[in-house]
C-alpha positions in Angstrom: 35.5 98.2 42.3 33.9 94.7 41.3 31.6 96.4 39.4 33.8 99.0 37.7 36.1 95.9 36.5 32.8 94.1 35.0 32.3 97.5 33.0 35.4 98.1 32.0 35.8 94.7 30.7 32.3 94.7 28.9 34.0 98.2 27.1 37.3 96.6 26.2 35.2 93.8 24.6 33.1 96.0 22.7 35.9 98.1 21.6 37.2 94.7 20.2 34.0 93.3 18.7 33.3 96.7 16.3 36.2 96.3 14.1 36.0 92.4 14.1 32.6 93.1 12.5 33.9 95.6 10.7 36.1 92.9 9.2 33.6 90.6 8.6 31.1 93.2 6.9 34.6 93.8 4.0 34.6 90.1 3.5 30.9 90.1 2.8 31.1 93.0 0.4 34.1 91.7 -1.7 32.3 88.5 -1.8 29.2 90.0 -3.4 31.5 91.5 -6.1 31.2 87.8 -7.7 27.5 87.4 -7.8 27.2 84.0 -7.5 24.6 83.6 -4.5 23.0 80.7 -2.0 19.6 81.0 -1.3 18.8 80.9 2.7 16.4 77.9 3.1 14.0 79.8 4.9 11.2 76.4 5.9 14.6 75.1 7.5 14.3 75.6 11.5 12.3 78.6 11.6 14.0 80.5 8.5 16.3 83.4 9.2 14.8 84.0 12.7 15.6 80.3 13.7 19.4 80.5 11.7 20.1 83.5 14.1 18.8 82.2 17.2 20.7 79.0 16.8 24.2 80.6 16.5 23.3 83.1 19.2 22.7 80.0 21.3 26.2 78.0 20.1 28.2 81.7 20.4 27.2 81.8 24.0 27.6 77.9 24.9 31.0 78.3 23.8 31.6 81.7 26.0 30.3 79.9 29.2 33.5 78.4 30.3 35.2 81.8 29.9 36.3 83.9 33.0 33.5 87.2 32.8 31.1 88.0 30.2 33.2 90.1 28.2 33.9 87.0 26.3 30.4 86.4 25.5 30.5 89.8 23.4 33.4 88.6 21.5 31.8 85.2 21.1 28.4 87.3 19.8 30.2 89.3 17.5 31.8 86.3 16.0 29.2 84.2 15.8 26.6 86.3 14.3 28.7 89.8 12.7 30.1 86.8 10.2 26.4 86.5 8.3 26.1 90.3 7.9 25.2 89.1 4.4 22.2 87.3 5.6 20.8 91.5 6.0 19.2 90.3 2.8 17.8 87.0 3.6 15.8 89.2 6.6 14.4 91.8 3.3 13.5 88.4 1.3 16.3 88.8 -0.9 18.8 86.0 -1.9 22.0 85.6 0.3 25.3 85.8 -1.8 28.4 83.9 -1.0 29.5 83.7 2.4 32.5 85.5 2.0 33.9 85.6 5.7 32.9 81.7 6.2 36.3 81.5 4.9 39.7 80.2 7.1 41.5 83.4 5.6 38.5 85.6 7.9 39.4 83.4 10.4 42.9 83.7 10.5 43.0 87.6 10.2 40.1 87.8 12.6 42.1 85.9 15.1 44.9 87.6 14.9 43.6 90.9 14.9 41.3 90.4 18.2 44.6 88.7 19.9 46.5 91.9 19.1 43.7 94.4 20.1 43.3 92.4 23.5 47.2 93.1 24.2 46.0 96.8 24.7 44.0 95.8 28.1 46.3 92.5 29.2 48.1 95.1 31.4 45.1 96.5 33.5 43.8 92.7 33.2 40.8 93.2 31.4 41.1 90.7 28.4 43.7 87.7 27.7 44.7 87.7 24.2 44.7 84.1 24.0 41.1 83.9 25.4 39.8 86.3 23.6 41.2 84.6 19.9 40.3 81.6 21.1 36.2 82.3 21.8 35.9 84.0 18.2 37.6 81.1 17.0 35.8 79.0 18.3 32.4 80.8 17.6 33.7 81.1 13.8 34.1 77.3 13.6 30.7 76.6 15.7 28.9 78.8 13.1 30.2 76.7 10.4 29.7 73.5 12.1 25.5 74.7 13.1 25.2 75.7 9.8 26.3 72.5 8.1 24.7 69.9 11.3 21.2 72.0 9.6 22.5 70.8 6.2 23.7 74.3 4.3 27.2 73.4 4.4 28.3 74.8 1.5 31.0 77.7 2.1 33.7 79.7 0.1 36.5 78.6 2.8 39.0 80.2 0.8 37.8 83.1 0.1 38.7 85.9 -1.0 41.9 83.8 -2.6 38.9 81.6 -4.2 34.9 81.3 -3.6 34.8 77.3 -4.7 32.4 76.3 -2.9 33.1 73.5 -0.4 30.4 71.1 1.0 31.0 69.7 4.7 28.5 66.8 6.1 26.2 66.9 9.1 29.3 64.4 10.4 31.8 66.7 9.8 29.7 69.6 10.8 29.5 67.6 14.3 33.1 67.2 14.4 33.9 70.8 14.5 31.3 71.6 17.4 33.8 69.2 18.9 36.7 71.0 17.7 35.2 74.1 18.9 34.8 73.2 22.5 38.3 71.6 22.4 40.1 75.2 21.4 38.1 77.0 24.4 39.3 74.2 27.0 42.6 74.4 25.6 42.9 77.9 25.7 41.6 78.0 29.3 44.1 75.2 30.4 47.0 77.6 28.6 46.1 80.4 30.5 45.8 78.4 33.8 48.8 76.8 33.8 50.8 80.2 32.8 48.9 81.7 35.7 50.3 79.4 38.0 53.5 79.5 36.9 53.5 83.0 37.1 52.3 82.8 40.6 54.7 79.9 41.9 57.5 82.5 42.6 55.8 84.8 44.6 54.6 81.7 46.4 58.0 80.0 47.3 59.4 83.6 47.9 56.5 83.6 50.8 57.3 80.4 52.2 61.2 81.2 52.2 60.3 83.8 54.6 
């Protein structure tokens, strides 16, 4: 049964992750309809290899608090499906605009993972406030890796506007913080409505 939870939970996940990347892939491509482009610095931490490998590792760190792996893939998909434009960077071509580094992506990508991860709340697969709390979370340690290496410039508005917007390695550092914050937070929501929840059953117990 254990194990038949773990799988079904893995599925919802995925089922989750593909549009999110979906999502992610559309931001890209309407960002490349402006042609303006930033180059990946590819002597900076082992190039695009090193970029990928360094948001893997932040994706997961984030997901490690959370409740079964299932959150991981979310965390993944985050974390790395938002530089689907750095394909190019892998072919030696220059990266355009990274159009889903944006707080619009985040927003929408939040709020459509919380909504898709109502579907399984019933058979307890997925909380919807876990769940758009680790992508999230991954979105803004993605930005916050990305600027701590120095390549901090990002369209956060787009696809309203692609002005670029520079954050420091400070600032950068500050939303790692940030990041870790909304995944505590989120846990310490869900814990406390899980124990109020609970307390009824409990006293009705005891009563007896």
């Amino acid at each position: 049964m254990m194990h038949s939870n773990r799988t079904h939970r893995l599925a919802a996940a995925i089922a989750i992750a593909i549009p999110l990347v979906a999502i992610a892939c559309l931001f890209a491509l309407l960002s490349w309809s402006h042609g303006s482009s930033i180059r990946f610095e590819t002597g900076k931490v082992g190039g695009a290899a090193g970029d990928l490998l360094l948001h893997v590792a932040v994706s997961l760190a984030l997901a490690l608090p959370m409740p079964h792996p299932g959150y991981a893939v979310l965390a993944l998909a985050a974390g790395v499906g938002v530089d689907f434009d750095h394909l190019g960077a892998l072919a030696g071509a220059p990266i355009l605009r990274r159009g889903s580094h944006s707080i619009v992506f985040f927003a929408i990508a939040a709020a459509i993972v919380a909504l898709l991860a109502i579907r399984f709340r019933r058979q307890s697969l997925l909380s919807p406030i876990l769940a758009a709390a680790v992508v999230v979370a991954s979105l803004l340690g993605h930005i916050a890796a990305d600027a701590l290496l120095g390549e901090g410039r990002f369209p956060l508005w787009s696809p309203v506007s692609y002005r670029l917007v520079t954050l420091s390695r400070l600032e950068g550092g500050l939303l790692l913080v940030g990041a870790f914050a909304v995944v505590l937070t989120a846990l310490l929501i869900t814990t406390y409505r899980r124990r109020l929840a609970q307390r009824p059953a409990r006293e009705e117990t005891s009563s007896h």
